[in-house]
C-alpha positions in Angstrom: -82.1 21.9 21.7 -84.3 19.4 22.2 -84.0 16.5 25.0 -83.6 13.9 23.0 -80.6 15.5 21.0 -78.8 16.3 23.8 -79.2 12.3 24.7 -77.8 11.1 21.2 -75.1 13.8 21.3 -74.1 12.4 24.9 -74.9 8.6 23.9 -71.7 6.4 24.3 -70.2 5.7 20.8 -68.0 2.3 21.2 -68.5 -0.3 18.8 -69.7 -2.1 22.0 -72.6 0.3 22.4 -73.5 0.4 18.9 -73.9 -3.8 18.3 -75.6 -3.9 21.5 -78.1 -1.5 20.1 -78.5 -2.8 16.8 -79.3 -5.7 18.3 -82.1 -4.5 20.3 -83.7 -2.5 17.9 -83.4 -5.9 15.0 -84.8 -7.9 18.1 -87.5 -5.5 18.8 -88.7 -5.5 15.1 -88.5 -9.4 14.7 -89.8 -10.2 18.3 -93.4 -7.8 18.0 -94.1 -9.6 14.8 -93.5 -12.9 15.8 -95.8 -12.8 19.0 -98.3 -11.3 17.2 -98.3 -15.0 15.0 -98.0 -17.0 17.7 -94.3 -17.6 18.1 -91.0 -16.4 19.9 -87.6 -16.1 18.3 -86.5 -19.2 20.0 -89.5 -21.3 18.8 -88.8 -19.8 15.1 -85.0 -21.0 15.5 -85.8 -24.8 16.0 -88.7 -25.1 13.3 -86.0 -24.0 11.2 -83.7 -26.2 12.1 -85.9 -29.3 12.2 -86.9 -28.1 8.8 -83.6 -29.5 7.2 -84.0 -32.4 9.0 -85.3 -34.1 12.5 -82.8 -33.9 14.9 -82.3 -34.7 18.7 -83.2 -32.6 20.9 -79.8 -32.4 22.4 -78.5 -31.4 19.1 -80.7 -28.5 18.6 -80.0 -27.5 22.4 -76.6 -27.2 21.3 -76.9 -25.4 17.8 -78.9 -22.9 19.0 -77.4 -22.6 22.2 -80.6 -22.9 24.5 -80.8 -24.0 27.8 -81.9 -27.6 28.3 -84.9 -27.1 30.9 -86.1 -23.9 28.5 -85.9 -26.4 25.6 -88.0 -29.3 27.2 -91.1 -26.2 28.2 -90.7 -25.0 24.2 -90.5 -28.5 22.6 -93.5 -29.5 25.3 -95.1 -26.3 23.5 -94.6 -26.9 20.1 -95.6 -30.4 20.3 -98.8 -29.8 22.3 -99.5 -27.1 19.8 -98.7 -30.0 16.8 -95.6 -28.6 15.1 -93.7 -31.4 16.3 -93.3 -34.5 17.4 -90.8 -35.8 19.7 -89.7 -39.6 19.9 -87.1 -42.1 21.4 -84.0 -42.5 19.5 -84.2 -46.0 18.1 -80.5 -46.8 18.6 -80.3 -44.9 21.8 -83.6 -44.4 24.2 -82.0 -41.6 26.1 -81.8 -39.5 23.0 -85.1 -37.6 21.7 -85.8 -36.8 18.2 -87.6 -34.0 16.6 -89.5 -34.0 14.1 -92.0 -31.6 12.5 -95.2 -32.1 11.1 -97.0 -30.7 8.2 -98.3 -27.7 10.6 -94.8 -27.5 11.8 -93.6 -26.6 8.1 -96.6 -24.2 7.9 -95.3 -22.7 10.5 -91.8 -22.3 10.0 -92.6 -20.9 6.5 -95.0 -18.2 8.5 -92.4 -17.6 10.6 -90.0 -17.3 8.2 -91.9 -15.0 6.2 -92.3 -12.5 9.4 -88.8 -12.4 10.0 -87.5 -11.8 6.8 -89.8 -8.9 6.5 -89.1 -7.5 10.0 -85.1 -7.8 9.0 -85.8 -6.1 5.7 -87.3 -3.5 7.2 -84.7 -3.0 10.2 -82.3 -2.9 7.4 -84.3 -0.6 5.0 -81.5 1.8 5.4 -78.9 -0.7 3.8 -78.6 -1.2 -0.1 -78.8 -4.9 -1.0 -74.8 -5.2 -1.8 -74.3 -3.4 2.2 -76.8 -6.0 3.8 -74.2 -8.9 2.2 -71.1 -7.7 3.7 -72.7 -6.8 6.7 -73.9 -10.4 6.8 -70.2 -11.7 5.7 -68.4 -9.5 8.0 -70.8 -10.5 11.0 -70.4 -14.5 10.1 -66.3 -13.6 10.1 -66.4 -12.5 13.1 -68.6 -15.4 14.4 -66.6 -17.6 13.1 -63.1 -16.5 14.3 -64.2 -16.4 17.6 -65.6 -19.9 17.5 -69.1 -18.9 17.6 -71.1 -22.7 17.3 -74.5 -21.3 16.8 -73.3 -20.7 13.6 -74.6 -24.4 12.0 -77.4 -23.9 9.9 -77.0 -20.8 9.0 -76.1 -21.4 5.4 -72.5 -19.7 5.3 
């Protein structure tokens, strides 16, 4: 029998195991992609965001649950690479805002683009109706457990 089916047969089985894994193979197939472009899932995340609408900086911090120092070195990115621009809040100069630019749309549509093809193809195996409750079910079980970084997602 060969190695490697010995290692599947042996592989732990919890649900635990399994999400973890799914997780890094989806990550894997939307990370390569994006790097290739240019971008990281993170920097992908707050285009989208700011593509509804500029927001502070705190606010995106919070939606997307990033870590305030990593924010400021990716926002300090994105703007010196002219995707965004970043001012004082007029009502309240402690706040920044975020805003993106024309090449911020651009990219957030390329961006886009890549990751909807990488999750297509890491869930090639799925029929359409399958990929919707496995969406549902997965926002349900965001939701009940009080998952925030659930804004923007559309559900």
């Amino acid at each position: 029998m060969p190695k490697t089916d010995l290692l599947q047969d042996s592989a732990p089985s919890g649900t635990e195991f399994v999400i973890a894994q799914l997780h890094r193979v989806v990550r894997e197939q939307v990370e390569r992609p994006l790097a290739d472009a240019g971008f990281t899932l993170r920097t992908h995340w707050i285009l989208n965001q700011l593509a509804h609408q500029p927001l502070s900086q705190q606010q995106v911090c919070n939606a997307l649950a990033i870590d305030r120092s990593d924010m400021v070195r990716i926002v300090d990115d994105l703007e010196e690479r002219e995707l965004l621009t970043r001012s004082r809040d007029k009502k309240d100069r402690r706040k920044h805002t975020l805003h993106l630019t024309k090449a911020g749309r651009a990219a957030c549509a390329e961006s886009a683009t890549i990751v909807e093809s990488a999750i297509d193809s890491a869930f090639r195996p799925l029929t359409k109706k399958e990929r919707h409750t496995f969406r549902r079910l997965a926002l349900k079980v965001l939701t009940l457990s009080g998952e925030s970084a659930l804004k923007g997602t559309g559900e």
